[in-house]
N, CA, C and O atoms as a GROMACS GRO file, in nm:
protein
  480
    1UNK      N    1  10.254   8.168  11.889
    1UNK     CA    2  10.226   8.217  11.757
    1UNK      C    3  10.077   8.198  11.731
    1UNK      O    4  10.026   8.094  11.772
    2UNK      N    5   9.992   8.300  11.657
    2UNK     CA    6   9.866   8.254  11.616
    2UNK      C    7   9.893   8.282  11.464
    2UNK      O    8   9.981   8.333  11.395
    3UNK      N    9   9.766   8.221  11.449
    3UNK     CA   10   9.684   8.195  11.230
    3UNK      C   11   9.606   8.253  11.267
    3UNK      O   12   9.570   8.257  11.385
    4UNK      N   13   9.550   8.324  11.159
    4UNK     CA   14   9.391   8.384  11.139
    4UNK      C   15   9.314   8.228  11.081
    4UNK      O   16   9.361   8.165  10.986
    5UNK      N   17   9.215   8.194  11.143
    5UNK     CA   18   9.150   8.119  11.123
    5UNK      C   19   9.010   8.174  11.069
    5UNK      O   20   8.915   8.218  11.134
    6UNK      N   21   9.027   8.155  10.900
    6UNK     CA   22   8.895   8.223  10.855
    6UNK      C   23   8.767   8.191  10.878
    6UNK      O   24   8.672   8.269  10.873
    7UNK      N   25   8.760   8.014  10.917
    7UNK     CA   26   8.655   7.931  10.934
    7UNK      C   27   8.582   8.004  11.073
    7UNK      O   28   8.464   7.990  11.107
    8UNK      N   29   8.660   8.067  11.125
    8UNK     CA   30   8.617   8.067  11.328
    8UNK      C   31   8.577   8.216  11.280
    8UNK      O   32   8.476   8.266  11.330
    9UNK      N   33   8.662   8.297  11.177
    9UNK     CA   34   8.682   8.456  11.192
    9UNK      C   35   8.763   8.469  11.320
    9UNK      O   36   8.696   8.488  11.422
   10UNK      N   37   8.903   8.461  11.332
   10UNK     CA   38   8.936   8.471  11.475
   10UNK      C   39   9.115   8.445  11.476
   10UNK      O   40   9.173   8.382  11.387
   11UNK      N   41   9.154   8.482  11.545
   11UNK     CA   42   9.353   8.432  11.575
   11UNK      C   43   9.342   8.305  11.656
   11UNK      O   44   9.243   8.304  11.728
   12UNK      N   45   9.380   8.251  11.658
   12UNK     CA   46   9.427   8.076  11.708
   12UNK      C   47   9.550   8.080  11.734
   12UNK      O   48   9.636   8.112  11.652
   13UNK      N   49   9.575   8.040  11.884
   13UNK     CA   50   9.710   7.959  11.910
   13UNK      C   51   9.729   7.841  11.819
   13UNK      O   52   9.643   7.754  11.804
   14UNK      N   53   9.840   7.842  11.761
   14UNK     CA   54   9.922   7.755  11.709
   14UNK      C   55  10.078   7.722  11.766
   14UNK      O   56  10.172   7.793  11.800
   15UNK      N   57  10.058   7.590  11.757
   15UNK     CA   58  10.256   7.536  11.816
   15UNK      C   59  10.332   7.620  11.719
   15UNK      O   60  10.337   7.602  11.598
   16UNK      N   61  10.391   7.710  11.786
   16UNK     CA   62  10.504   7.719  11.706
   16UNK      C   63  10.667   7.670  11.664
   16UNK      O   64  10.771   7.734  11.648
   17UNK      N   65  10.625   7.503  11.653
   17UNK     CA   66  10.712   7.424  11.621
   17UNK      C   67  10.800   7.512  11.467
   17UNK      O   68  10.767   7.600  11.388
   18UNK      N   69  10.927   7.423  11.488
   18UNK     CA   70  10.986   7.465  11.341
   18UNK      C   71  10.910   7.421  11.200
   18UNK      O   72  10.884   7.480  11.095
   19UNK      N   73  10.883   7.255  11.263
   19UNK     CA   74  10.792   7.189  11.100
   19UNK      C   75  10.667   7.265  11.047
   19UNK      O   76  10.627   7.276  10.930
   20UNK      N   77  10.611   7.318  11.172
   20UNK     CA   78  10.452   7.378  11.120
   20UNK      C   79  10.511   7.482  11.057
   20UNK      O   80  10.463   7.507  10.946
   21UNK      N   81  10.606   7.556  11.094
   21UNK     CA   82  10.644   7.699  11.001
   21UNK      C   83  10.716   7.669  10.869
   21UNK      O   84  10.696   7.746  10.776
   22UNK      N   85  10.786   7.577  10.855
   22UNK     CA   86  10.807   7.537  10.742
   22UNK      C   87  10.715   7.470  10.623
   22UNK      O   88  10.718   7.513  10.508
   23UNK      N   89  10.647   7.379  10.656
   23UNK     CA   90  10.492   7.348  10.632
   23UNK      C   91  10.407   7.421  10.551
   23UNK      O   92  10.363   7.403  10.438
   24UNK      N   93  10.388   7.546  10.671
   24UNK     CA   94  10.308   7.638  10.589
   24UNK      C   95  10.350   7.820  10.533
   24UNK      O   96  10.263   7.896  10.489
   25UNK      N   97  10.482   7.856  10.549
   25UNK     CA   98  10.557   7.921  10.510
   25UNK      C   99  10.608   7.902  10.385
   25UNK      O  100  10.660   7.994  10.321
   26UNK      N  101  10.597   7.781  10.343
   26UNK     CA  102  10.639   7.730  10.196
   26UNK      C  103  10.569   7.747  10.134
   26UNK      O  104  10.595   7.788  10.021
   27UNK      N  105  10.420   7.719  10.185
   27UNK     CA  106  10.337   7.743  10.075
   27UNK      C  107  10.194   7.888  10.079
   27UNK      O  108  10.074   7.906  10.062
   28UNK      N  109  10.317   7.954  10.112
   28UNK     CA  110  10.252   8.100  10.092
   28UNK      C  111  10.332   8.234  10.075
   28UNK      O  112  10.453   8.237  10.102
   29UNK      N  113  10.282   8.314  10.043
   29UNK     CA  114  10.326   8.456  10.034
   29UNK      C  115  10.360   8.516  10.125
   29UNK      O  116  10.325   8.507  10.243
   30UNK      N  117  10.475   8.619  10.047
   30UNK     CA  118  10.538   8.706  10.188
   30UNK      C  119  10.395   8.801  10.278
   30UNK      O  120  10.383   8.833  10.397
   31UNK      N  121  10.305   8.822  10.160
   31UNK     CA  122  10.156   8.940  10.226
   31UNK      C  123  10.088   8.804  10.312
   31UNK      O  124  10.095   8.812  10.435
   32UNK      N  125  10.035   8.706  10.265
   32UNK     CA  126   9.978   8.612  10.317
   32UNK      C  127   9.978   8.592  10.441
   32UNK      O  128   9.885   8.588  10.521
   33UNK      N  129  10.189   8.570  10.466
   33UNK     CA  130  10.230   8.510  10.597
   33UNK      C  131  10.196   8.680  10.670
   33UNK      O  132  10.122   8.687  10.769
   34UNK      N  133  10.226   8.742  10.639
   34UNK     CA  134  10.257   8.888  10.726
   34UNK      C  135  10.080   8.896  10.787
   34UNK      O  136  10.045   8.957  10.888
   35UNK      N  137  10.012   8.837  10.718
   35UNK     CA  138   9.844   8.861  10.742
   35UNK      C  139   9.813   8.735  10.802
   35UNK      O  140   9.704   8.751  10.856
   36UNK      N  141   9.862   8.590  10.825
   36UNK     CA  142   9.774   8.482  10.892
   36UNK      C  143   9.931   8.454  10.989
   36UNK      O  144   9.905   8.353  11.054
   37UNK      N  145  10.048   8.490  11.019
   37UNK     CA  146  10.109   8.474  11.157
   37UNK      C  147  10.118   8.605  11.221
   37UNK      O  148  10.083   8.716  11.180
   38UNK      N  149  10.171   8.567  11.329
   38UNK     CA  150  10.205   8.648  11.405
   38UNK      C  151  10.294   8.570  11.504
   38UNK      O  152  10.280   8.449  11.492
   39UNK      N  153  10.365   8.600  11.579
   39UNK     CA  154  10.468   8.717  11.566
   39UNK      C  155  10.558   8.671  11.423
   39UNK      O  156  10.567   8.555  11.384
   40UNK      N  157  10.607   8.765  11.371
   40UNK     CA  158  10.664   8.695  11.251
   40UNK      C  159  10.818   8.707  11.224
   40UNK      O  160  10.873   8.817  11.218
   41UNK      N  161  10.883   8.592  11.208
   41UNK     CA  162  10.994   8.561  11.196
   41UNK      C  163  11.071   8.620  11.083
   41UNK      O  164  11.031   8.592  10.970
   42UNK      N  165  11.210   8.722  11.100
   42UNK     CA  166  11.266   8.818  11.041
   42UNK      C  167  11.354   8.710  10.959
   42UNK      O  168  11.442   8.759  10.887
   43UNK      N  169  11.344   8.576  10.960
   43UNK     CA  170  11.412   8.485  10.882
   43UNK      C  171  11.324   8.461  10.733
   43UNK      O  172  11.360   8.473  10.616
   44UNK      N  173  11.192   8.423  10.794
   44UNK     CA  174  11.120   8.382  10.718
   44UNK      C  175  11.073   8.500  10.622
   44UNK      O  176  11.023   8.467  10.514
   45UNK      N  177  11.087   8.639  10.654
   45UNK     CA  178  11.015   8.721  10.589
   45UNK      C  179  11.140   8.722  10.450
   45UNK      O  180  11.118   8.704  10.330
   46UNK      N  181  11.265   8.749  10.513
   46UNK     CA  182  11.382   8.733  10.414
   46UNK      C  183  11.376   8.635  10.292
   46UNK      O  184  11.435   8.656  10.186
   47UNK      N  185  11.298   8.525  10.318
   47UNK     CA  186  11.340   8.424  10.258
   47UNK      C  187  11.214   8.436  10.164
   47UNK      O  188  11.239   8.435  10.043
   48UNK      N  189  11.066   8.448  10.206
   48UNK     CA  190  10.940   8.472  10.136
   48UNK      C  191  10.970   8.603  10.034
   48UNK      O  192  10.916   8.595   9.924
   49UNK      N  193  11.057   8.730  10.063
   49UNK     CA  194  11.068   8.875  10.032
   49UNK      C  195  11.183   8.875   9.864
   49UNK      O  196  11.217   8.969   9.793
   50UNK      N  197  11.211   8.732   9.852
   50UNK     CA  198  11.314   8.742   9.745
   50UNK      C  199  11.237   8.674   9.678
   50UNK      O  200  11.307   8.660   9.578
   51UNK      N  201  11.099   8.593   9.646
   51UNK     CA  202  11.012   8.640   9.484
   51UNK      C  203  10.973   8.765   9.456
   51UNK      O  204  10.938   8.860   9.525
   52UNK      N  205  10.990   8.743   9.317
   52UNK     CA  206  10.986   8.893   9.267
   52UNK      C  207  10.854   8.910   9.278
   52UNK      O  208  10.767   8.825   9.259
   53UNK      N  209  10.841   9.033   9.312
   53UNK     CA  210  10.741   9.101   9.327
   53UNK      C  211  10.676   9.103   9.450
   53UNK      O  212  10.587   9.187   9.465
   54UNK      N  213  10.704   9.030   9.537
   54UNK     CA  214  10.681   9.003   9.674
   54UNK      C  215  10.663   9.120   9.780
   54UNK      O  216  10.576   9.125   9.866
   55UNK      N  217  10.773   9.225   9.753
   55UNK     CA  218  10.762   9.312   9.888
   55UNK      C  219  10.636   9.413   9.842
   55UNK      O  220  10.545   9.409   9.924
   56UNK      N  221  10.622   9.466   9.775
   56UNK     CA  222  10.476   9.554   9.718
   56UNK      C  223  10.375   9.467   9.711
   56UNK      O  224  10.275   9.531   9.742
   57UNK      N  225  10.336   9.314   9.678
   57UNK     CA  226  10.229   9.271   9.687
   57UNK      C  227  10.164   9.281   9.752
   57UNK      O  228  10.188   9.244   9.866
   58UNK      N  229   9.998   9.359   9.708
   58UNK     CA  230   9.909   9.323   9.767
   58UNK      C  231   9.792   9.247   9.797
   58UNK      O  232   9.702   9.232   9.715
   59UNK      N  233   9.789   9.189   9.933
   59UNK     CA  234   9.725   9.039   9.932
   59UNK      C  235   9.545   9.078   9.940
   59UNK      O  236   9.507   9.195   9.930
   60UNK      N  237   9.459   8.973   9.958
   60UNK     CA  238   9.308   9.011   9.937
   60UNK      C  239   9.249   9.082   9.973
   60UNK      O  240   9.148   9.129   9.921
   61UNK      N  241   9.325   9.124  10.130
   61UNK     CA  242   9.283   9.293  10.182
   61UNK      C  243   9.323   9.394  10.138
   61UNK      O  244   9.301   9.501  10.194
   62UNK      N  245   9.400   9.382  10.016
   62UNK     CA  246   9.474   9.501   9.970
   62UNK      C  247   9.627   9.557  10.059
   62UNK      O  248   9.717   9.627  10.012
   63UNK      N  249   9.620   9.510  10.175
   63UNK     CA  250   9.721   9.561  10.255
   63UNK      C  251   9.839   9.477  10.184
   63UNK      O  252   9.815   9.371  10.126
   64UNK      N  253  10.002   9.548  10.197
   64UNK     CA  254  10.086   9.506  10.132
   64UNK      C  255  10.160   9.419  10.323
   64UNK      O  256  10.110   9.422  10.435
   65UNK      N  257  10.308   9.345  10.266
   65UNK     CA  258  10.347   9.311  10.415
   65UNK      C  259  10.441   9.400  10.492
   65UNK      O  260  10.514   9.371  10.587
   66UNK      N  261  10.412   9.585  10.391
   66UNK     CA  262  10.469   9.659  10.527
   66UNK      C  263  10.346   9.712  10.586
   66UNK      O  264  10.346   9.745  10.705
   67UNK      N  265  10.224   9.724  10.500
   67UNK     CA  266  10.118   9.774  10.632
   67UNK      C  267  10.147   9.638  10.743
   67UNK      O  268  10.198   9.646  10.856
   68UNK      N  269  10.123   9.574  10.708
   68UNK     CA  270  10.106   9.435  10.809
   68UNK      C  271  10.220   9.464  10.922
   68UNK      O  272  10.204   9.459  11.044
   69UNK      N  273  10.330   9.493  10.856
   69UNK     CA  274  10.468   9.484  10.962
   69UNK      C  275  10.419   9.588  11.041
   69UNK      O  276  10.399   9.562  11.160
   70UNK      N  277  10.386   9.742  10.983
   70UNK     CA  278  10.373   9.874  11.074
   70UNK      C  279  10.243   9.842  11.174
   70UNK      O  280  10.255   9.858  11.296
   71UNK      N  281  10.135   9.801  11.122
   71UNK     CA  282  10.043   9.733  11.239
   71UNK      C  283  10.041   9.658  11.374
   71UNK      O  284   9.972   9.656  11.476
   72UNK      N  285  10.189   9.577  11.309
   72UNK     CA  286  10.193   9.475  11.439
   72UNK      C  287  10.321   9.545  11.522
   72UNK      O  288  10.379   9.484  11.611
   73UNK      N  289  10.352   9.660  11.489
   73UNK     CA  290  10.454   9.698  11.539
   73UNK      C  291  10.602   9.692  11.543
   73UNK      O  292  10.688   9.743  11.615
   74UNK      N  293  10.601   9.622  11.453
   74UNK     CA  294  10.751   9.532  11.425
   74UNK      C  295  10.842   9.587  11.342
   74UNK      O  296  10.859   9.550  11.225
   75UNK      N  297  10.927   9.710  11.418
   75UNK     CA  298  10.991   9.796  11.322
   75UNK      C  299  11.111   9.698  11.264
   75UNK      O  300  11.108   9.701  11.141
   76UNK      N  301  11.212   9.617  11.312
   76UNK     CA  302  11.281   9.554  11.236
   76UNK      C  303  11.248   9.508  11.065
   76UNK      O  304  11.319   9.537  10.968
   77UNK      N  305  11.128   9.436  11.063
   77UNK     CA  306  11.081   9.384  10.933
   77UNK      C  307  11.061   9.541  10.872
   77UNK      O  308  11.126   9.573  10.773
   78UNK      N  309  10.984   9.621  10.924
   78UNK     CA  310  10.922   9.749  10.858
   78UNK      C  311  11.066   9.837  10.796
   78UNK      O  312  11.060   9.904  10.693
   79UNK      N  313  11.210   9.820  10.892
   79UNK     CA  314  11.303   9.850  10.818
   79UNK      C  315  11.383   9.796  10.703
   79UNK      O  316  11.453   9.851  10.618
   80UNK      N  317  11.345   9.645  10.731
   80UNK     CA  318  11.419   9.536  10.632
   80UNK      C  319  11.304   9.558  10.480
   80UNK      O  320  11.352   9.582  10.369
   81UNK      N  321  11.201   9.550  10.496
   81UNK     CA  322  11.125   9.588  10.366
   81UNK      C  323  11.168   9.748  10.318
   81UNK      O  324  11.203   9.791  10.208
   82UNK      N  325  11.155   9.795  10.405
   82UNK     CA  326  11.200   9.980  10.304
   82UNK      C  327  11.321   9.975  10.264
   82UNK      O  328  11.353  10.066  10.188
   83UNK      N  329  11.411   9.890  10.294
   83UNK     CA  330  11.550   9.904  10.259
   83UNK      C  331  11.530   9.812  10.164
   83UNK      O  332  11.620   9.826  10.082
   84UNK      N  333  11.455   9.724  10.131
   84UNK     CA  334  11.479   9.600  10.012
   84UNK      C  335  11.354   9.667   9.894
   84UNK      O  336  11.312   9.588   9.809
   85UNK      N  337  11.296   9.821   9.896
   85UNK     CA  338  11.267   9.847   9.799
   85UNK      C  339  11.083   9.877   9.802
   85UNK      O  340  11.023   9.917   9.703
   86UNK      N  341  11.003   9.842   9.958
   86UNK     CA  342  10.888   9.826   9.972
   86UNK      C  343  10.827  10.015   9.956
   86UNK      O  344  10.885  10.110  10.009
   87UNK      N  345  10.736  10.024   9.894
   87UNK     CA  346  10.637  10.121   9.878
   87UNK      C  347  10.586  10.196   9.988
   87UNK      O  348  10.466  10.187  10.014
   88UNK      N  349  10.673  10.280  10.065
   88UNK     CA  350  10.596  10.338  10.185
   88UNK      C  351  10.470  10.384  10.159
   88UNK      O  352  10.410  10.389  10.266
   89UNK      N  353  10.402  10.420  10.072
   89UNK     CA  354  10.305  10.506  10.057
   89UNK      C  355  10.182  10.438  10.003
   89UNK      O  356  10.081  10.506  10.021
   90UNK      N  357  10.163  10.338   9.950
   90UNK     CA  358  10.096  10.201   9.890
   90UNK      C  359   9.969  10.235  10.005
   90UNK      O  360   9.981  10.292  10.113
   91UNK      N  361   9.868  10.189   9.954
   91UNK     CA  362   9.716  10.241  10.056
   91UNK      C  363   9.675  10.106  10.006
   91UNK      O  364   9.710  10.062   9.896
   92UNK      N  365   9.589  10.033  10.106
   92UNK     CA  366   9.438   9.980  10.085
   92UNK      C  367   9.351  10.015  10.116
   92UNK      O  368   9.297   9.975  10.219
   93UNK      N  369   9.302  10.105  10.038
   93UNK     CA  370   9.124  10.195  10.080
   93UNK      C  371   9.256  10.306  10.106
   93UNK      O  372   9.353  10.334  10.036
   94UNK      N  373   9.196  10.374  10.288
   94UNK     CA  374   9.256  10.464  10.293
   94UNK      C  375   9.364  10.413  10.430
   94UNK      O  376   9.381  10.479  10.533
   95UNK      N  377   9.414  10.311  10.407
   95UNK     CA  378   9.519  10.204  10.495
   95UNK      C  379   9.642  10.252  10.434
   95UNK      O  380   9.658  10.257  10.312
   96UNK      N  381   9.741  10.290  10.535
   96UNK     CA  382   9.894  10.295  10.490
   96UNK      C  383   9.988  10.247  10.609
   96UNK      O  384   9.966  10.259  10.729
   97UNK      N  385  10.077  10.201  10.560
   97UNK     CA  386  10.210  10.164  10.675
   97UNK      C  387  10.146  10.306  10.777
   97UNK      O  388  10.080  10.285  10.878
   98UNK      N  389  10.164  10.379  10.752
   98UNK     CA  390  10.213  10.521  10.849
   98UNK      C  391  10.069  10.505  10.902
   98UNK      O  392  10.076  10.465  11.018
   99UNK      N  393   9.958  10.518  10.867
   99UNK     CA  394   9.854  10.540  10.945
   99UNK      C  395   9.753  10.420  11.061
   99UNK      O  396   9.652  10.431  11.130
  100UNK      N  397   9.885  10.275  11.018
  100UNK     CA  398   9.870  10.200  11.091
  100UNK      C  399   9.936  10.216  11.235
  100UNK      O  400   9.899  10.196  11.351
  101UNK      N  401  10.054  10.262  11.170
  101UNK     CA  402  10.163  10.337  11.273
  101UNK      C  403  10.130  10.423  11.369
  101UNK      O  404  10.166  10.427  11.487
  102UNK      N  405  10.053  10.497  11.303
  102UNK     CA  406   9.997  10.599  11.434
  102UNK      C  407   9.912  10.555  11.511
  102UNK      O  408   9.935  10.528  11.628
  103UNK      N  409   9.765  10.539  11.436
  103UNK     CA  410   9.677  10.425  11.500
  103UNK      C  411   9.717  10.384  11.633
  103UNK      O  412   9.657  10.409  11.737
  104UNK      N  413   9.844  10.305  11.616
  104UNK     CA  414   9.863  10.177  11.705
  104UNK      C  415  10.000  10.255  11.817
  104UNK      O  416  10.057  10.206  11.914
  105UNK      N  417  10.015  10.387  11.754
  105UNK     CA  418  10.094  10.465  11.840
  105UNK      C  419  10.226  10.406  11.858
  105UNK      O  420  10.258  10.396  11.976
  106UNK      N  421  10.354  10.342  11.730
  106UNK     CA  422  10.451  10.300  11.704
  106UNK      C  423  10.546  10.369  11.674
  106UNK      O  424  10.626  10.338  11.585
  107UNK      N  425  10.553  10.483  11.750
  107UNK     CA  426  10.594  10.609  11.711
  107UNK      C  427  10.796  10.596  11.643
  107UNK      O  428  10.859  10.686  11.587
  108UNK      N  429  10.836  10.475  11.674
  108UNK     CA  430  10.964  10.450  11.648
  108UNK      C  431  10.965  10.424  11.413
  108UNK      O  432  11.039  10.447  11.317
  109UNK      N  433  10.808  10.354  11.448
  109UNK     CA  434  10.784  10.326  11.286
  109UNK      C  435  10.732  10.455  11.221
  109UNK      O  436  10.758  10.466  11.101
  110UNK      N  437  10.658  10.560  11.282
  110UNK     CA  438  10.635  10.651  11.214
  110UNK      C  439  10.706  10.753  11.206
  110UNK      O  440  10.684  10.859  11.148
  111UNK      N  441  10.828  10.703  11.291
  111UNK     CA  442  10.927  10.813  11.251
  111UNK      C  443  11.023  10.749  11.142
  111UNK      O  444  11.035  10.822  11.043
  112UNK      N  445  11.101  10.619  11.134
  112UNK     CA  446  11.137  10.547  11.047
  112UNK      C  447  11.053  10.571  10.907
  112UNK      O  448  11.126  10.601  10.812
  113UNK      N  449  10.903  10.563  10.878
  113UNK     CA  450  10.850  10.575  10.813
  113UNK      C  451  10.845  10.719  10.710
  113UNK      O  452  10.850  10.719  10.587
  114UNK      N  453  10.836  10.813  10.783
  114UNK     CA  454  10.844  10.996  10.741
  114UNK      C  455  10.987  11.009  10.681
  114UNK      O  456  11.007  11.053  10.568
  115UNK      N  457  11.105  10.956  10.786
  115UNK     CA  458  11.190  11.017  10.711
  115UNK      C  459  11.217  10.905  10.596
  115UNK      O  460  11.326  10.916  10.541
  116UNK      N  461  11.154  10.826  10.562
  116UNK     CA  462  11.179  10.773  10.442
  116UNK      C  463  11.080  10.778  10.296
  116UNK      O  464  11.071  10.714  10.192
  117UNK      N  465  11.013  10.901  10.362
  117UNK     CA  466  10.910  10.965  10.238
  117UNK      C  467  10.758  10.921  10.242
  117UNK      O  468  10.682  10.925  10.145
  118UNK      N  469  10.728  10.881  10.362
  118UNK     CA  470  10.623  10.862  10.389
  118UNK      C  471  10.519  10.956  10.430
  118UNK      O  472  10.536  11.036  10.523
  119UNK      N  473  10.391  10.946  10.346
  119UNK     CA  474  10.304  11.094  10.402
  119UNK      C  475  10.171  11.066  10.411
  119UNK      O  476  10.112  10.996  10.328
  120UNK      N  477  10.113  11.123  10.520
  120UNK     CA  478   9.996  11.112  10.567
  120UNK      C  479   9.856  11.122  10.470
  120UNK      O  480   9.744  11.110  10.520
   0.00000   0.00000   0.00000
């Protein structure tokens, strides 16, 4: 698992023990975690995704945690957020789930993505 380590500017291996994820999963946001872990745990997103207001939040980059999910490729979460109500279409700047999707050539998310009203 890595953190964005803002001090370095950079991803860091981190243990991905259970305590460290609990640790610091507690004390952050569903956008937060989706932006400083990786790979990210379809437990933890569940559990961060039920404060309100959580699945549309957008964190200091503006990106919400389905751009984050469609970026890293991770269509499971990217389906579990559109089904629990997340904003396919939500931009930071000119950033969207879908155009991360393509970008990164996830073609399973940008099809998931379209037929759920997503547009370029």
């Amino acid at each position: 698992m890595v953190r964005y380590d803002w001090t370095k500017r950079n991803y860091t291996q981190i243990p991905p023990t259970k305590k460290v994820l609990q640790e610091n999963v507690c004390k952050t946001s569903l956008v937060e975690y989706m932006h400083d872990y990786a790979p990210h745990d379809i437990n933890h997103v569940r559990t961060l995704m039920a404060y309100p207001g959580a699945i549309n939040e957008k964190g200091h980059t503006r990106h919400t945690a389905l751009i984050y999910a469609a970026g890293w490729g991770e269509y499971d979460i990217v389906k579990l957020l559109v089904e629990n109500g997340a904003n396919v279409n939500i931009a930071a700047g000119s950033t969207t789930a879908l155009s991360y999707a393509l970008d990164q050539e996830y073609d399973n998310i940008v099809n998931y993505l379209v037929i759920n009203g997503a547009v370029a």
